[in-house]
Structures are given as C-alpha cells and as structure tokens.
C-alpha positions as CSV (number, residue, x, y, z in Angstrom):
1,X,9.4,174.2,-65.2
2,X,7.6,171.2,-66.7
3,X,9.5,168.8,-69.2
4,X,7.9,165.7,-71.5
5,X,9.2,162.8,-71.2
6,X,11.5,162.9,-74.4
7,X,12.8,166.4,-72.6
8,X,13.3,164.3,-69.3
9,X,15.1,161.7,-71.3
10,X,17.9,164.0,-72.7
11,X,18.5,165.7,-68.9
12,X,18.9,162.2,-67.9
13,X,21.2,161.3,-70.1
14,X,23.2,164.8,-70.0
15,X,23.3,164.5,-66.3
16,X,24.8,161.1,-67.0
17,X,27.4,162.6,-69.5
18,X,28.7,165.3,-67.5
19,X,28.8,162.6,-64.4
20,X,31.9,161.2,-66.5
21,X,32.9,165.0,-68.2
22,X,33.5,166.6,-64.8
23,X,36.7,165.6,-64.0
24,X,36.0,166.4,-59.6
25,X,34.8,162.5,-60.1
26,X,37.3,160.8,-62.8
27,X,40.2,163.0,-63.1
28,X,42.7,162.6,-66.3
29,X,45.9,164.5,-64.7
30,X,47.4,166.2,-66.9
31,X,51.2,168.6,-67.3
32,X,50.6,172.3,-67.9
33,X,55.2,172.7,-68.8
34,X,54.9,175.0,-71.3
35,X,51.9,177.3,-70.2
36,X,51.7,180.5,-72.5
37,X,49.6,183.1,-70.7
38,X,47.9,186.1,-71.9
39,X,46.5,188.6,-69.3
40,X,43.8,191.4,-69.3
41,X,43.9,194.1,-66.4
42,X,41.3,197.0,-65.4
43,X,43.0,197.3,-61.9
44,X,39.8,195.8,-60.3
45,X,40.1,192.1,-61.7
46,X,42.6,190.4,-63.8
47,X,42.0,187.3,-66.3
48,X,44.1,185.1,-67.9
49,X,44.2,182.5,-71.1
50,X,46.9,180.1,-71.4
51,X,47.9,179.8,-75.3
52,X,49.3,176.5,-74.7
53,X,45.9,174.6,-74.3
54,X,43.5,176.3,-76.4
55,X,43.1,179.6,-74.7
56,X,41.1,178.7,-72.0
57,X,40.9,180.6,-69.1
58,X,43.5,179.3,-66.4
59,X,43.7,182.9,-64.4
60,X,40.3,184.8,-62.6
61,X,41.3,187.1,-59.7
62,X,40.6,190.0,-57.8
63,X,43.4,192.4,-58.1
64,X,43.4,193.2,-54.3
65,X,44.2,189.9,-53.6
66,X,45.6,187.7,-56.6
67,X,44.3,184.7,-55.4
68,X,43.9,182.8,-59.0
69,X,40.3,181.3,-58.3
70,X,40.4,179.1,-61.7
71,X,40.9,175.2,-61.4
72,X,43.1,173.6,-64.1
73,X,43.8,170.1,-62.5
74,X,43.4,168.7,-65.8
75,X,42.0,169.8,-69.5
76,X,38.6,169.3,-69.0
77,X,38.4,172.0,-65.9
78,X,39.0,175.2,-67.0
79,X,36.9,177.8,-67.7
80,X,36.1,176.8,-71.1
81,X,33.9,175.8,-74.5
82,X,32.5,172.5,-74.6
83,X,30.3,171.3,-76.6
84,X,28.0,167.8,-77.4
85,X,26.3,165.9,-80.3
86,X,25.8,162.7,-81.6
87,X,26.5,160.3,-82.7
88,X,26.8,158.3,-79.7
89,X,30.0,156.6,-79.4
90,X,31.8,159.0,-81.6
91,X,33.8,157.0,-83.7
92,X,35.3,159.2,-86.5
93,X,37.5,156.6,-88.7
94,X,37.0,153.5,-86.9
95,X,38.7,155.5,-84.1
96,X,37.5,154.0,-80.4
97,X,37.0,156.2,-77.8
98,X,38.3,155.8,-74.6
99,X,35.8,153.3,-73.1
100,X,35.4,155.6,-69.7
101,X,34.3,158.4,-71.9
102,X,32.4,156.7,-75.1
103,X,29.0,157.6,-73.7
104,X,29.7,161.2,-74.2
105,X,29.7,161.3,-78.1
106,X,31.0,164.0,-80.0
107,X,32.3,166.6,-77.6
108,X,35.6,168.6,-79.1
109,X,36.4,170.8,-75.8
110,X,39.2,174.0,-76.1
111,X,42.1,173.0,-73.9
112,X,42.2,169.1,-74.8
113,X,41.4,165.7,-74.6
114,X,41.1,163.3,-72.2
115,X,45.0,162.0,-72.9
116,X,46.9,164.9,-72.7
117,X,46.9,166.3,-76.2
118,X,46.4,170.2,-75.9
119,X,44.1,172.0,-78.7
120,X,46.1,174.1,-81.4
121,X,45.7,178.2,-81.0
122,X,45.4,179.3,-84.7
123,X,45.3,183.1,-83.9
124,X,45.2,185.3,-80.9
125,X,45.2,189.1,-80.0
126,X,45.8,191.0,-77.1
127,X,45.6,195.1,-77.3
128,X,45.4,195.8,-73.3
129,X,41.4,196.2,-73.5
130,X,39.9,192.7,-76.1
131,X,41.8,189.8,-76.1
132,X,40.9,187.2,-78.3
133,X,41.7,183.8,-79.4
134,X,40.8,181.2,-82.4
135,X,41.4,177.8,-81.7
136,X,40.9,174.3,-83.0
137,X,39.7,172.1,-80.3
138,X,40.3,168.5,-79.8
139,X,37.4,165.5,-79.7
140,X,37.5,164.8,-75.2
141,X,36.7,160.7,-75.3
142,X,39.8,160.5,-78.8
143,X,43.3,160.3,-78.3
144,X,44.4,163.4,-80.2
145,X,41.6,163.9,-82.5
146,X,40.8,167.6,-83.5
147,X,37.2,169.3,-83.9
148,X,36.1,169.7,-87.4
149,X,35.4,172.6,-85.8
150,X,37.1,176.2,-84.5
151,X,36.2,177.8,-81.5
152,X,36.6,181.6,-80.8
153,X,36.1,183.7,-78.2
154,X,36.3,187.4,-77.3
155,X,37.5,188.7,-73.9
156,X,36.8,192.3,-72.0
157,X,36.9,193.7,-68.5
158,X,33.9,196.0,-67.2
159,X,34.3,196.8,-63.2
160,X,34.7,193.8,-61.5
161,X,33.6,191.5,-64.8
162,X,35.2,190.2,-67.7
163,X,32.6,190.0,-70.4
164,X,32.9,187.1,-72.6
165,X,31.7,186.3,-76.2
166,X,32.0,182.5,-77.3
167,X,31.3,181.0,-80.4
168,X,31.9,177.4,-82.6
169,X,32.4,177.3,-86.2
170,X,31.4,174.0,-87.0
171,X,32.2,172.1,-90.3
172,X,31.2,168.8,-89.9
173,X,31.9,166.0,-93.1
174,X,29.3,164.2,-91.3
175,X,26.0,166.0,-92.3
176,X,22.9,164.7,-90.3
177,X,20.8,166.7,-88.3
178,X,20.9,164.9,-85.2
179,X,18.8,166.0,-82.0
180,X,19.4,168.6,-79.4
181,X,21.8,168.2,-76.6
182,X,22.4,170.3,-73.2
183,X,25.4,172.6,-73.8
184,X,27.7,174.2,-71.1
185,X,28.0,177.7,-71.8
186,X,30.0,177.5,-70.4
187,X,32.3,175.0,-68.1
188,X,33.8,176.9,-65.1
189,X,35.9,175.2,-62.8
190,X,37.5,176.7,-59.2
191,X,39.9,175.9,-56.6
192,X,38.6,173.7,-53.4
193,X,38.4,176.9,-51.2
194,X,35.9,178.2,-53.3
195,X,32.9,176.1,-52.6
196,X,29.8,177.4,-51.2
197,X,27.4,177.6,-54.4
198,X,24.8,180.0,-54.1
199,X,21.9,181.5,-56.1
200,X,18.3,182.3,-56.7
201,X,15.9,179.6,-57.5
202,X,12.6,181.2,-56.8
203,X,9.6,182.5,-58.8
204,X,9.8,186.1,-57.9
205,X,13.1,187.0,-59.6
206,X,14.7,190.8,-59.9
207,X,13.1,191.8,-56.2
208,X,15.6,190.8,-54.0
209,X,14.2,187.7,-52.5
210,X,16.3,186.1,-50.6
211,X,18.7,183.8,-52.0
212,X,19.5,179.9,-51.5
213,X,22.7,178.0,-50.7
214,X,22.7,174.8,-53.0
215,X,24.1,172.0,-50.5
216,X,26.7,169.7,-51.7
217,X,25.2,165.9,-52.2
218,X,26.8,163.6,-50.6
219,X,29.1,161.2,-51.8
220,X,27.3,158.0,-53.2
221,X,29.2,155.4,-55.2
222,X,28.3,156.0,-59.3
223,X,26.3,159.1,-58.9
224,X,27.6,162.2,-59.9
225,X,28.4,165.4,-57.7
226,X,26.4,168.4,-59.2
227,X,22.9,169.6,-58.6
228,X,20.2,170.7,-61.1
229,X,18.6,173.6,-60.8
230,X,16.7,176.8,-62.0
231,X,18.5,180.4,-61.3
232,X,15.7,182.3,-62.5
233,X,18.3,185.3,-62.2
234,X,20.2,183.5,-64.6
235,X,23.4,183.5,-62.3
236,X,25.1,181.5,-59.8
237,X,28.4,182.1,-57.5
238,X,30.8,179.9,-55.9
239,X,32.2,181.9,-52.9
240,X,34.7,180.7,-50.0
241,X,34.1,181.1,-46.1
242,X,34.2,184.4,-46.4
243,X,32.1,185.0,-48.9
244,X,33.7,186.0,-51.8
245,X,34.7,184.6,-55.0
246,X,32.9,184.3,-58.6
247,X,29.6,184.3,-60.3
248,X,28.7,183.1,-63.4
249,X,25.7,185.4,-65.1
250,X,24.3,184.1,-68.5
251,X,21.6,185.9,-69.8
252,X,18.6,184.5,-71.0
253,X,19.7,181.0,-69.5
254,X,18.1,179.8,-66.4
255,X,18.9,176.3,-66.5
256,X,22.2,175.8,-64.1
257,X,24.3,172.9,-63.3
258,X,26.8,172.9,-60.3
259,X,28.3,171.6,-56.9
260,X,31.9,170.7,-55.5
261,X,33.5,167.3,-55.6
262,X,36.1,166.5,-53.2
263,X,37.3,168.3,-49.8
264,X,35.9,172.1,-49.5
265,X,38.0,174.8,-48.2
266,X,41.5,173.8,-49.9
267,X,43.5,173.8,-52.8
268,X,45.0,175.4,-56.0
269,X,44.7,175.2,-59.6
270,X,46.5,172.0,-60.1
271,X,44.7,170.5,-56.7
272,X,42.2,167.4,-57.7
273,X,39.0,169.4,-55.3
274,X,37.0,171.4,-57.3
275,X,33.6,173.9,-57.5
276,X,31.7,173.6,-60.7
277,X,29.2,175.8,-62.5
278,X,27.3,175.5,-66.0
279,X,24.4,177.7,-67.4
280,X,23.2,175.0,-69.4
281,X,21.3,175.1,-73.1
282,X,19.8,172.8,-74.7
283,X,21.0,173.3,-78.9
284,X,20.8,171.6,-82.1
285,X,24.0,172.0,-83.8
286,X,24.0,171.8,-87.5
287,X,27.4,170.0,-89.1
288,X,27.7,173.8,-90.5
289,X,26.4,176.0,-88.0
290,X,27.9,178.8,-86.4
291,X,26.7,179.3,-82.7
292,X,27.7,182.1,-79.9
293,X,26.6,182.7,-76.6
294,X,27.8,185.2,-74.3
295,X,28.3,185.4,-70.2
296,X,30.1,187.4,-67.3
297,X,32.2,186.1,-64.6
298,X,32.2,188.6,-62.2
299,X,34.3,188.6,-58.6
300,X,32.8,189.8,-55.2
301,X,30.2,188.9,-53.2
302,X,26.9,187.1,-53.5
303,X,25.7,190.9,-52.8
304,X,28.0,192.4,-55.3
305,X,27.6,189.7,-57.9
306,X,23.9,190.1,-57.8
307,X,23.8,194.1,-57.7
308,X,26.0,193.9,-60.8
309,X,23.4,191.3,-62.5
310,X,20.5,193.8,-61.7
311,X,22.3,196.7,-63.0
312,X,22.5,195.1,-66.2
313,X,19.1,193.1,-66.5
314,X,16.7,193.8,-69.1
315,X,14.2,191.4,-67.7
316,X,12.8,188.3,-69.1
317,X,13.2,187.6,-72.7
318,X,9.9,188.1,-74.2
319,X,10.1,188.4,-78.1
320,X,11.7,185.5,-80.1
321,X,13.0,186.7,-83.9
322,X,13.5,183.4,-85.8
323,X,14.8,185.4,-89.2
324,X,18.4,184.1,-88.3
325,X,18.5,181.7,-85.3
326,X,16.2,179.4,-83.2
327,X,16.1,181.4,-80.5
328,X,17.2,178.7,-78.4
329,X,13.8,176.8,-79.3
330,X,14.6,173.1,-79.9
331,X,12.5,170.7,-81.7
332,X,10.5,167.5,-80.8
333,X,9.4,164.9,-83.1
334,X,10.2,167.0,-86.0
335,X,13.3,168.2,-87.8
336,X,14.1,171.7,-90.1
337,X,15.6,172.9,-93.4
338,X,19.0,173.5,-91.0
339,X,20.8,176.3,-90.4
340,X,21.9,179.3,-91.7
341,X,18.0,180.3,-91.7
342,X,16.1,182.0,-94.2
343,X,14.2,184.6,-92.4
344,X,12.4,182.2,-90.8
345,X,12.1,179.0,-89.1
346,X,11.0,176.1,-91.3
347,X,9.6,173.3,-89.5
348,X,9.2,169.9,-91.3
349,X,6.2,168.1,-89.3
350,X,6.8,164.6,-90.9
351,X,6.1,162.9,-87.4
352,X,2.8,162.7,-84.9
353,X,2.6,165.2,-81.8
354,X,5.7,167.5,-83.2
355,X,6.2,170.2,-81.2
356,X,8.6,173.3,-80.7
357,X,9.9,174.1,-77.3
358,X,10.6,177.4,-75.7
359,X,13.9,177.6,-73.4
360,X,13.3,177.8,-69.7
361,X,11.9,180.6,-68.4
362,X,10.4,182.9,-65.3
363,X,7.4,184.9,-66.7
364,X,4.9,186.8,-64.7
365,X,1.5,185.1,-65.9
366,X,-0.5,188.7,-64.9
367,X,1.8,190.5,-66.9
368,X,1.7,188.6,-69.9
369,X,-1.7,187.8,-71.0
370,X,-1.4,186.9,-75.0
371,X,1.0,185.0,-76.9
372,X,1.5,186.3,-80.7
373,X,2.4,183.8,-83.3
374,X,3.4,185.0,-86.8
375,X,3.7,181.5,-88.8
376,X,2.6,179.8,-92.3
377,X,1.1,176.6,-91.2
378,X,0.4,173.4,-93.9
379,X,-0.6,170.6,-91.6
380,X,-4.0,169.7,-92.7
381,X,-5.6,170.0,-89.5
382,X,-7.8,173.5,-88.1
383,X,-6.4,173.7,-84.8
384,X,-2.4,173.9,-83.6
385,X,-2.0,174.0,-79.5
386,X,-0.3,176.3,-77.1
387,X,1.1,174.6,-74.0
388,X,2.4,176.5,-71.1
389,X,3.8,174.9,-67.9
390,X,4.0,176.7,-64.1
391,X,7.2,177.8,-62.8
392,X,8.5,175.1,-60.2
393,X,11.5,175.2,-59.1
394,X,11.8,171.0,-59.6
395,X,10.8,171.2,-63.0
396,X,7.9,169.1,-62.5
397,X,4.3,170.8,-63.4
398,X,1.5,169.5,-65.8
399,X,1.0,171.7,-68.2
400,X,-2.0,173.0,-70.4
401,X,-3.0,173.1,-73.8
402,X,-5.0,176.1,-75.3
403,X,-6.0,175.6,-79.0
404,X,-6.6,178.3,-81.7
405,X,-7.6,177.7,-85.1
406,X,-5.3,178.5,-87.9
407,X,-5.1,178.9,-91.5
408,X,-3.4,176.3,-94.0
409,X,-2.7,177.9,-96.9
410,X,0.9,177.9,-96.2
411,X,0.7,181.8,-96.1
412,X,1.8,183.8,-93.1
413,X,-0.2,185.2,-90.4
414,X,-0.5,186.7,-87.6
415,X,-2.3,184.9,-84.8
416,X,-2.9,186.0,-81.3
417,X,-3.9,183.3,-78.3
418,X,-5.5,184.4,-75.3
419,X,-3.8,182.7,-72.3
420,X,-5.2,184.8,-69.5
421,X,-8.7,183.2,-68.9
422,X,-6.5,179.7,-69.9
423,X,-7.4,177.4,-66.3
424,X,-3.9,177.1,-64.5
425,X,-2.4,180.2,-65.9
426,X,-1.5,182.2,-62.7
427,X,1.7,183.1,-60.9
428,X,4.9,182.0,-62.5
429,X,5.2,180.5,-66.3
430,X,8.5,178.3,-66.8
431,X,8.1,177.2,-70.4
432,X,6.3,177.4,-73.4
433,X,5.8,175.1,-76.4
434,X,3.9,175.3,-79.7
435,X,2.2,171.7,-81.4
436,X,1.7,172.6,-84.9
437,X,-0.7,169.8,-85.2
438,X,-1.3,166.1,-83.6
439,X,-0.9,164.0,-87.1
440,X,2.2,164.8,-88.9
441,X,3.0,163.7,-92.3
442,X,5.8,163.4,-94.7
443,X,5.5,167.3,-96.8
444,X,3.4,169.1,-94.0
445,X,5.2,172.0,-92.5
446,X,5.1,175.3,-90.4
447,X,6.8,178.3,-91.3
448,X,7.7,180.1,-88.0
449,X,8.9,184.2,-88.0
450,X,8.1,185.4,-84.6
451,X,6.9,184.2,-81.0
452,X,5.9,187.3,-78.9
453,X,4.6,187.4,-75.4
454,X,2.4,190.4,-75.2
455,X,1.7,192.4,-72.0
C-alpha cells in the first residue's frame, strides 16, 4: 500500500509517539492495591476489567488453563482505549507535560497517566452476559489531568471470543479541527511468555495462504521495538512456545502495529517483558465527536484464531456511506464542516492538490472493475482524479491517476470511473484516494454521499 509523503510524515511521527507510549521501552511502574475486578464467563474463556483504573482489561484467559495472558506492568499496558490529537505539546492551562512524553500531544488513555493517577469509572454494569463500563480517562504525558472526554465500552463472550465495542465521547473546549492521527484500536498488551507474533501479510487474503511470523527487531539504542505491517486478514496473534495464546481481529482495519520488548518466554502481569499488538487507524477527531470501533480478542491457536476470523468475514469493505461518518477516509490538504455529518461529507477545498484518502485495503483488481462516486462538486475545474495504489506489503507503490470529468453545479451526481483498462491496475489494490481538483480555493467544495467499488 502506497502512502504520499504527508501520509509518510504522520507514520513517522506515530511510530515515533508510540516509541515513547509503549511502556516495553520506558516503563512508569505503577501500584495496582486496590484493584476492583469485574469478570465475564462462557466456560470457554474468561475476561476481566479492573474498576479501579478505568475498566481496562487486566484478565484474558482460557478457562482450561487460567493462565491470565494480559500485561498490566504499568497504566499504559492494558488492554485498553487510547487515543491521539494535537496540539503538540498538550498544554491545557499552562500545564507542562512530562518532558519524556510531550511529544505525544493530547492522548487521554482509560486506566491512567504516566504518574500513577488512575482514571475515574462513572458507571459500570455487569449482568453475567454484557458488561460495561463509562469512564473518564486521564491525559498520559499530565500529572493527573482528566480527558474532556468519556470513554465507554461494551463487553460479550461468543466461543472462544470476547467481542468488544469501544467508543469516546469527546467534548473538547478547545474547538479546532486539527489533522488526523494513527489510533490504537486498540492497545493490547501480554505477558513475556506470550511472544511469538504471527499473521498474514500477503495479497491473497481469506484462502489460506500461509501465514508469517513477524521477527522481533533487535535491540538498538533510541529505536523502538514494534514492527509495521499490513494483516490483510485484519488480525494478528501473539502465541507462546506452544502455540497458543491471543489474537486480536479488527475488521475493516489492516494496518497493524506490534512486537515484544524485553526477554520472551517469561513473566506475569506485573513483569516489565511484554508482547504488543495495535490495529491501527488513522482518524480525525472532532472536539465534539463521538467515535466507536469494534474488535475480538479471541484465545487458541494461530489455526483456531484464524478459522474463527473466516467464520465471521464478510470480505473486504467495498461500499463507503458518508451520511453519518467518514468512513474512516481522512483528509489531505483540505478540511470539513466537522462532525456530526449531514447526510453527507462536506469537503472544503480551500488548498491546492486536496485530496480524500481511502483506509488501507486488500482489493481484488479483476473483481472490482468501476469505482462509483455519488458527489456535488464546486471546484471550477472539468476534471477530478482517481488514484489507486498496488497492494505491497511495504507500503511502498507509485500509484496512478485516472481522470473523469465532472459537473460543477454543486448538484449531486452519480459518476462512474472505469479502472479496469487503467495501466497498472492488476493483482492486488491497497488504497484509494479521490483529488477533487488540483487548484483549490477559499469557497470551492465537494459534497461527498457514497464511494462504491463495483464488481
């Protein structure tokens, strides 16, 4: 999957955030004393949420064994919400960060911050099948500063999965519409014997392919210990010398982060080694926005964490409603009219080469011929572009334009772009983008409803 530069930029600087985030490299020890759990049980797997430090998870096992598999060496391991904006330092009230941390901005995270300070449950719920929590999470890099913010999140057991509904209620004073970020959704941290990360990073996905072992990088001074990379199955497990242990499945997200920092094969929950995995977004969040995602930790083996994926797959994500949300579409050189949305996606193009950027993906080019775009376009020019970039697994493909002509009456219409006789479009598609025009201007626009592969 190709990125531009700008899109390079921000993995750059993500990658550099969650160097200091990830607490395998710069751990802020922590006491758990007055831990308040709260358990779910379906006789296959049990979970657990500990009421003293947000509700994050603390407790993952399979019931045959009880092993807990969850790493809570500190606040920021978990299995937990976390989340990232600007500005960067985050300095709410003249309030410094810690120095260590100031490059990661705003981040308010469930269980704490980076001194100790726990996040306050507001409301939980446990009736034996949902258990659910409401919490108001505290600012990571601030010494007991809270989110302007709650966080939420809805947990049930299916088999050997708990299912897992997330979302942030955001109510920012500060009102600017600042860029996208990458997002964990979400943050899962495990014990040192679990540490053998494992997924598949090909351009055949859903056929059984055979899967890869992502090796952990060796230790160099200032670099930090997880690997990029795309699960085009949208999952990824950590699993011990055995072969069991826990898989992360987010659907619709194929962009992973993930390693192990410290001595493999050893240690418990409050132990300083530690396996790491992150489906990774990239999101704007508005000062007001309310945002969910959803994933599946599931316990077994590679085997059984995949066969449990497949029985559940719908296949790639192929028609993109923007009547409510963006889809998880971000924007370059251009902003919007912020969220909630008005049955559509209103795009201010007040900047040259604005485009709108598909999430990650793993389309079959010979099943997918067209592209349908139903969108009111005001940008003065005849033409807007459709840019599609090869699957690689590094990220790393020139892409290519295809241009259609377009209407600017600021009406909506339907517009279909032939891709299939497009040079270069064969085998695997990774991502997708949409350039209104090349010359923005202050009060030109594009009113977007739908994006719609067609087969």
């Amino acid at each position: 999957m190709k990125f531009s530069k700008v899109q390079y930029a921000y993995i750059v600087i993500a990658a550099f955030l969650f160097a200091g985030m990830f607490t395998g490299v710069y751990a802020e020890k922590t006491s758990s004393e007055n831990q308040r759990m709260e358990y779910l049980d379906n006789g296959i797997v049990r979970i657990g949420i500990d009421l003293s430090i947000g509700g994050a998870i603390t407790y993952f096992a399979d019931v045959k064994d009880g092993v807990n598999i969850v790493n809570s060496y500190d606040l920021g391991r978990q299995v937990q919400m976390s989340f990232y904006s600007y500005p960067i330092p985050f300095e709410p009230n003249g309030k410094k960060p810690k120095n260590h941390w100031k490059q990661l901005g705003w981040n308010p995270i469930q269980s704490g911050d980076c001194y100790g300070n726990p996040s306050k449950v507001l409301e939980y719920k446990n009736d034996g099948k949902l258990l659910y929590v409401k919490c108001i999470p505290m600012q990571w890099p601030l010494n007991n500063e809270p989110g302007e913010c709650t966080f939420e999140v809805w947990i049930r057991l299916e088999g050997p999965a708990a299912l897992v509904r997330s979302r942030i209620n955001n109510n920012r004073s500060d009102k600017t519409q600042y860029p996208s970020r990458s997002q964990e959704v979400p943050a899962v941290y495990t014990n040192g014997p679990w540490y053998r990360l494992t997924t598949y990073t090909g351009s055949k996905p859903f056929t059984k392919d055979k899967t890869s072992l992502i090796p952990i990088k060796e230790k160099k001074r200032g670099e930090f210990p997880w690997s990029r990379f795309q699960a085009t199955e949208n999952w990824a497990a950590l699993v011990n010398e055995k072969g069991t242990g826990v898989g992360v499945w987010a659907p619709g997200v194929q962009s992973f982060l993930g390693g192990f920092a410290g001595n493999p094969g050893s240690g418990g929950p409050k132990d300083a080694p530690t396996g790491y995995i992150s489906p990774i977004s990239r999101e704007i969040l508005d000062h007001n926005i309310q945002y969910e995602y959803e994933y599946h930790l599931i316990a077994g083996s590679v085997e059984q964490i995949r066969n449990y994926v497949y029985k559940y797959n719908t296949g790639p994500i192929t028609d993109f409603d923007f009547s409510t949300d963006r889809q998880h579409w971000v924007l370059e050189n251009a902003s919007d009219s912020g969220w909630p949305m008005k049955g559509l996606w209103h795009v201010n193009l007040n900047r040259d080469g604005p485009r709108i950027i598909s999430p990650g993906g793993c389309w079959q080019a010979d099943e997918y011929s067209t592209i349908e775009i139903n969108a009111a376009f005001n940008t003065g020019e005849p033409a807007a572009y459709i840019r599609f970039f090869p699957f690689t697994e590094d990220g790393r493909t020139p892409g290519t334009s295809v241009s259609f002509n377009v209407i600017n009456d600021s009406k909506m219409h339907t517009y279909r772009v032939k891709l299939s006789n497009a040079p270069g479009y064969l085998g695997a598609i990774g991502q997708f983008s949409l350039q209104p025009c090349k010359n923005g201007k202050k009060g030109q626009f594009v009113k977007v409803q739908s994006i719609k592969l067609i087969k």
